[in-house]
C-alpha positions as CSV (number, residue, x, y, z in Angstrom):
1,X,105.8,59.7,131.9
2,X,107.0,60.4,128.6
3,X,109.9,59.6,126.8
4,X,110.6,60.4,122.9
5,X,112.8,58.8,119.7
6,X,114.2,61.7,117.9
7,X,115.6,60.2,114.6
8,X,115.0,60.9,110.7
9,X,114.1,57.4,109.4
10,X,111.7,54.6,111.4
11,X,113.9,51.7,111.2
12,X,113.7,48.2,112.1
13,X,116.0,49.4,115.4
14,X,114.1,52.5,116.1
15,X,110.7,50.8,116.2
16,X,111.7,47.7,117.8
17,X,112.5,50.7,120.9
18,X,109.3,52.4,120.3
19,X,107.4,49.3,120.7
20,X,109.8,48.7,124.1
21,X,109.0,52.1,125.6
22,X,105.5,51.8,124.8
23,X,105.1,48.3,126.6
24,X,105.5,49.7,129.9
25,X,102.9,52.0,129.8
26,X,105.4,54.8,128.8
27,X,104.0,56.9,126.6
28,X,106.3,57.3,123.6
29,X,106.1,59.8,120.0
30,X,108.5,59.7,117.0
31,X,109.7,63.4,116.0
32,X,111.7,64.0,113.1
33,X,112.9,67.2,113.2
34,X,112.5,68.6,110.1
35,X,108.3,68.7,110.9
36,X,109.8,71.0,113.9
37,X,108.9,74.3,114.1
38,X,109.3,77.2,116.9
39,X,107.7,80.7,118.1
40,X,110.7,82.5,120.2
41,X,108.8,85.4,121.9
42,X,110.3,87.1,125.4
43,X,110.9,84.4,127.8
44,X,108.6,82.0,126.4
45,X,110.0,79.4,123.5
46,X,106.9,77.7,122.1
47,X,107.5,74.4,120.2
48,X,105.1,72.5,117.6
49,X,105.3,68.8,115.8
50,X,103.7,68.6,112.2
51,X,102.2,72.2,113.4
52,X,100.3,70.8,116.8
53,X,101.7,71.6,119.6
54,X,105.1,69.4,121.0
55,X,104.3,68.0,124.8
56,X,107.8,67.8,125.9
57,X,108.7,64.8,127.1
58,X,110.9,63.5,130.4
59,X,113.7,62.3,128.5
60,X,114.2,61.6,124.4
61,X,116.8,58.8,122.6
62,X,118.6,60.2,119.8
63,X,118.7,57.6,116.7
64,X,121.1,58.4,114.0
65,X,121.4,60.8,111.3
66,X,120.4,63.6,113.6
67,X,123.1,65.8,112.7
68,X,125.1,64.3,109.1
69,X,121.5,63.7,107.3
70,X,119.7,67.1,108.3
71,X,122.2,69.1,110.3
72,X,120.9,72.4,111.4
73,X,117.5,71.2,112.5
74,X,118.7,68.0,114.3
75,X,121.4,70.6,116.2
76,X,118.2,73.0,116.9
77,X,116.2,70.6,118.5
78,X,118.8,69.1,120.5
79,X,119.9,71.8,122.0
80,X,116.1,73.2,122.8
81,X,115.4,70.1,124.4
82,X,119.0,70.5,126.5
83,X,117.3,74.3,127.2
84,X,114.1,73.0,127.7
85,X,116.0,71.0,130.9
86,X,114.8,67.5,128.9
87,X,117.3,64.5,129.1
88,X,118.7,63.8,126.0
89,X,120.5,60.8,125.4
90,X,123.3,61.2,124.0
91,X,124.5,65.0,125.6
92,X,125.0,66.7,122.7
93,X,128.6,67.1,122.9
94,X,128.7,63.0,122.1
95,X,126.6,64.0,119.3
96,X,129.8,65.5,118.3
97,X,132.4,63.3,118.7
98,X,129.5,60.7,117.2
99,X,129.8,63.1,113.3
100,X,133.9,63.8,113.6
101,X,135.7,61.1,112.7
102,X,139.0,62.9,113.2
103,X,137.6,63.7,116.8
104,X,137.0,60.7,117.3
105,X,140.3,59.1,117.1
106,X,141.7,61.9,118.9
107,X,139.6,60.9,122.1
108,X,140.5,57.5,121.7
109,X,144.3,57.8,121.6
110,X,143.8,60.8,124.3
111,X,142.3,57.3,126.4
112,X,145.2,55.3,125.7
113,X,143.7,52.9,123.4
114,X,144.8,50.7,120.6
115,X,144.2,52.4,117.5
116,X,144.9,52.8,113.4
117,X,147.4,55.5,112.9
118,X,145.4,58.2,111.7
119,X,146.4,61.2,108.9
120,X,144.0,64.4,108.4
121,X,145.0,66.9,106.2
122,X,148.3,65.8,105.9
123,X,150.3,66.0,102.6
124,X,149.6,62.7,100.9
125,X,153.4,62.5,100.2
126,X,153.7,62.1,103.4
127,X,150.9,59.7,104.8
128,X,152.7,57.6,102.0
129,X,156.0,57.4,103.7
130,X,154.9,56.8,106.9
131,X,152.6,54.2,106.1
132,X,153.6,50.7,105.4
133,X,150.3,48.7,105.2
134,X,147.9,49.4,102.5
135,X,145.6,52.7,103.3
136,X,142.4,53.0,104.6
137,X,140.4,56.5,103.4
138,X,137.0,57.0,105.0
139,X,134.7,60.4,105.0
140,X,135.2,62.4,108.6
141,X,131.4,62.9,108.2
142,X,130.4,58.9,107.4
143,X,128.4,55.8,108.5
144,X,128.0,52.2,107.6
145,X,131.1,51.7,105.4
146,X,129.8,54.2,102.9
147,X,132.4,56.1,100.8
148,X,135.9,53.9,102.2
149,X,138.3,52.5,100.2
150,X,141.5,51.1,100.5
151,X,144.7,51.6,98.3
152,X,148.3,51.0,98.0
153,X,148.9,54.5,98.3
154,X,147.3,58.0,98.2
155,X,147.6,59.7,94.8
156,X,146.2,63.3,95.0
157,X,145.2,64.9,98.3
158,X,141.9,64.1,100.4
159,X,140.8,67.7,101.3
160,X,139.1,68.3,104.3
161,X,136.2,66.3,104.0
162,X,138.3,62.8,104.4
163,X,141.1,61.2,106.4
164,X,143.4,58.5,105.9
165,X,144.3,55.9,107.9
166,X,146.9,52.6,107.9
167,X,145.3,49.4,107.2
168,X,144.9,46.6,110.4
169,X,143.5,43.4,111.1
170,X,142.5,41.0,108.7
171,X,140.6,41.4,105.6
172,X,136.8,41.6,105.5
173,X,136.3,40.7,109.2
174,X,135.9,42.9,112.8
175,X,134.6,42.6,115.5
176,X,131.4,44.5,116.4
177,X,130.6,45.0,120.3
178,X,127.3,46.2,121.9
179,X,127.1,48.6,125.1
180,X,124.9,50.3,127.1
181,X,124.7,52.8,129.6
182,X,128.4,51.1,130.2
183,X,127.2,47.9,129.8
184,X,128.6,45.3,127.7
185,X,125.7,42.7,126.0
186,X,127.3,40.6,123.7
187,X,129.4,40.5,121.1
188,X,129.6,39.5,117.3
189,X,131.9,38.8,114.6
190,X,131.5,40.1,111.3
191,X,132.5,38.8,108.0
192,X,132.1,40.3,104.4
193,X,130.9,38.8,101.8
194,X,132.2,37.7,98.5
195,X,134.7,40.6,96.7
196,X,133.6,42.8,99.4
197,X,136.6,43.7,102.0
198,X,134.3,45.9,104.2
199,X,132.6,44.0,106.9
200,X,129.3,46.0,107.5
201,X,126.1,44.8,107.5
202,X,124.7,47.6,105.9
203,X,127.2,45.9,102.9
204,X,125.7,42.3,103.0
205,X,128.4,41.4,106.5
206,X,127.3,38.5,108.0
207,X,127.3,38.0,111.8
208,X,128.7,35.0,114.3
209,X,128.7,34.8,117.9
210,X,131.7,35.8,119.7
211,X,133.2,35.0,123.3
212,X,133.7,38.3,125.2
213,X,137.0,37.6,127.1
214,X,138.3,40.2,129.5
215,X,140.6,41.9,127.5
216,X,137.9,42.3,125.1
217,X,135.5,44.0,127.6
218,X,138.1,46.4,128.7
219,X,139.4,47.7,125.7
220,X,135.3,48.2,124.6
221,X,134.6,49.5,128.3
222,X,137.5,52.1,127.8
223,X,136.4,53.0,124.4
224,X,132.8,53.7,125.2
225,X,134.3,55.7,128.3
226,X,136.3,58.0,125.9
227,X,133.2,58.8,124.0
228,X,130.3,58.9,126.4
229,X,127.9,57.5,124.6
230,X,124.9,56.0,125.9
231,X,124.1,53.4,123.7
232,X,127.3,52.6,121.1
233,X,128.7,49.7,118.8
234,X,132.0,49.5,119.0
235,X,134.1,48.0,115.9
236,X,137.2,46.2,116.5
237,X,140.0,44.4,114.9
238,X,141.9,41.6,116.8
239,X,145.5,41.4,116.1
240,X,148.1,39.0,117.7
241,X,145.5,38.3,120.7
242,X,145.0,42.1,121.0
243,X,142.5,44.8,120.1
244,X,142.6,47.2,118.3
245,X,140.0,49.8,118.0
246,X,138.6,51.0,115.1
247,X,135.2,53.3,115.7
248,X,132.8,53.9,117.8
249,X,129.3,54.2,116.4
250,X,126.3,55.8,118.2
251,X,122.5,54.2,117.9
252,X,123.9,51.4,115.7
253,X,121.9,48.7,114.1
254,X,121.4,45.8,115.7
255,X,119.2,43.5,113.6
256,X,121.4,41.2,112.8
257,X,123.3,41.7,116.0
258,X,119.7,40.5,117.8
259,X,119.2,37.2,115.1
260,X,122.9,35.8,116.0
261,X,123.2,36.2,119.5
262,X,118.9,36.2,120.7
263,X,119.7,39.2,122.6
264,X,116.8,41.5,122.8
265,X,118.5,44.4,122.4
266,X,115.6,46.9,122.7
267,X,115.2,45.3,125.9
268,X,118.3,46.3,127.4
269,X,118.3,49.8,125.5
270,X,114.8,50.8,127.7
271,X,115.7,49.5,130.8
272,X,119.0,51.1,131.0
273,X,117.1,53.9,129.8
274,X,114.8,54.0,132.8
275,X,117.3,53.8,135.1
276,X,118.8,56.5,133.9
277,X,115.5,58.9,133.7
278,X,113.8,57.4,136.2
279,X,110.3,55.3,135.9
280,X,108.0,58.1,136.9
């Protein structure tokens, strides 16, 4: 059997899966498809790697930046794998709500969960007035706390490529959960540091363990279930013993997710990943 990891950068994450796959006596390849290339002739599509040709795999796991770092040929390759009857996790419809921010949240309220107020394309006079926090802006298109700030209030307006949201919870802290396949494998809370107010780890965050209770696994549950991802990381607030939903991210990091809680997360990626595909 073979099963692929489609991404555009060989992280510490996307290796530590690699290595997973390949310890089962899976046989495993990195693609990045930008070194794809294709011959379209009548009914036959033929596919090549680096310019040898691609063995198609069973299944493949998207890591990120598929479709915000390289677009058009991430969207190529996942839908000729989808054509090529290969399973692709995540469909490429979560891809989707995965990239659009603004979709996002629409799927989450759509699912009846807890959630900032959310403003695109709305006259800044007006996100103003109905806003009494401070406000959030983020990119639609965005990852890792890149490119959000937070202000008193909005002084020009934010186009198309960002949104605006009201400001929850409490200052440099969320809560970051880990699912797969459905699953819920721990939890973590995570704290910025020094003058920065964003939490990421990708921003020098630092992690602590933190008790799942069971209002914590259903609101996380539900939120993975409005997205359909297959493996997610789902950011949260807490808020007068409630939770509050911020994003969901698909193929997060987990490094330091792994070093505070001594989950192997690759672990649990894989097998859920076999049972999904199948071990032969």
């Amino acid at each position: 059997m073979k099963i692929d990891v489609i991404g555009v950068s060989k992280t510490w994450e996307t290796q530590s899966i690699i290595d997973e796959i390949r310890k089962r006596g899976i046989t495993c390849q990195y693609v990045d498809p930008r070194n794809i290339s294709y011959i379209i002739d009548n009914d036959k599509i033929k596919c090549f790697y680096e310019d040898k040709n691609y063995e198609l795999p069973k299944a493949v796991i998207l890591r990120g930046g598929l479709t915000r770092s390289i677009k058009d040929a991430g969207r190529l390759f996942i839908n000729f794998l989808e054509l090529s009857q290969v399973k692709v996790l995540d469909k490429p419809v979560t891809v989707w709500r995965d990239l659009d921010k603004a979709y996002q949240s629409m799927c989450l309220v759509k699912h009846g969960l807890p959630h900032p107020k959310t403003f695109y394309k709305i006259p800044s006079k007006l996100v103003n007035k109905e806003v009494k926090t401070e406000i959030v802006t983020k990119p639609v298109l965005g990852s890792k706390g890149r490119d959000i700030s937070k202000r008193q209030h909005l002084e020009s307006e934010l186009g198309d490529d960002y949104l605006a949201q009201e400001f929850r919870g409490r200052l440099g802290e969320d809560i970051r959960v880990l699912v797969v396949n459905g699953k819920i494998i721990g939890a973590m809370k995570r704290k910025s540091q020094e003058d920065e107010w964003r939490s990421n780890v990708a921003l020098g965050g630092k992690g602590e363990i933190f008790e799942i209770t069971e209002n914590l696994e259903k609101v996380a549950s539900e939120a993975q279930k409005s997205l359909g991802m297959f493996f997610s990381g789902i950011d949260l607030l807490e808020e007068n013993g409630d939770y509050i939903v911020l994003e969901v991210n698909r193929a997060p990091q987990f490094r330091e997710f792994q070093k505070i809680t001594n989950i192997d997360v690759a672990q649990k990626v894989v097998e859920e990943l076999i049972n999904e595909v199948g071990d032969k």
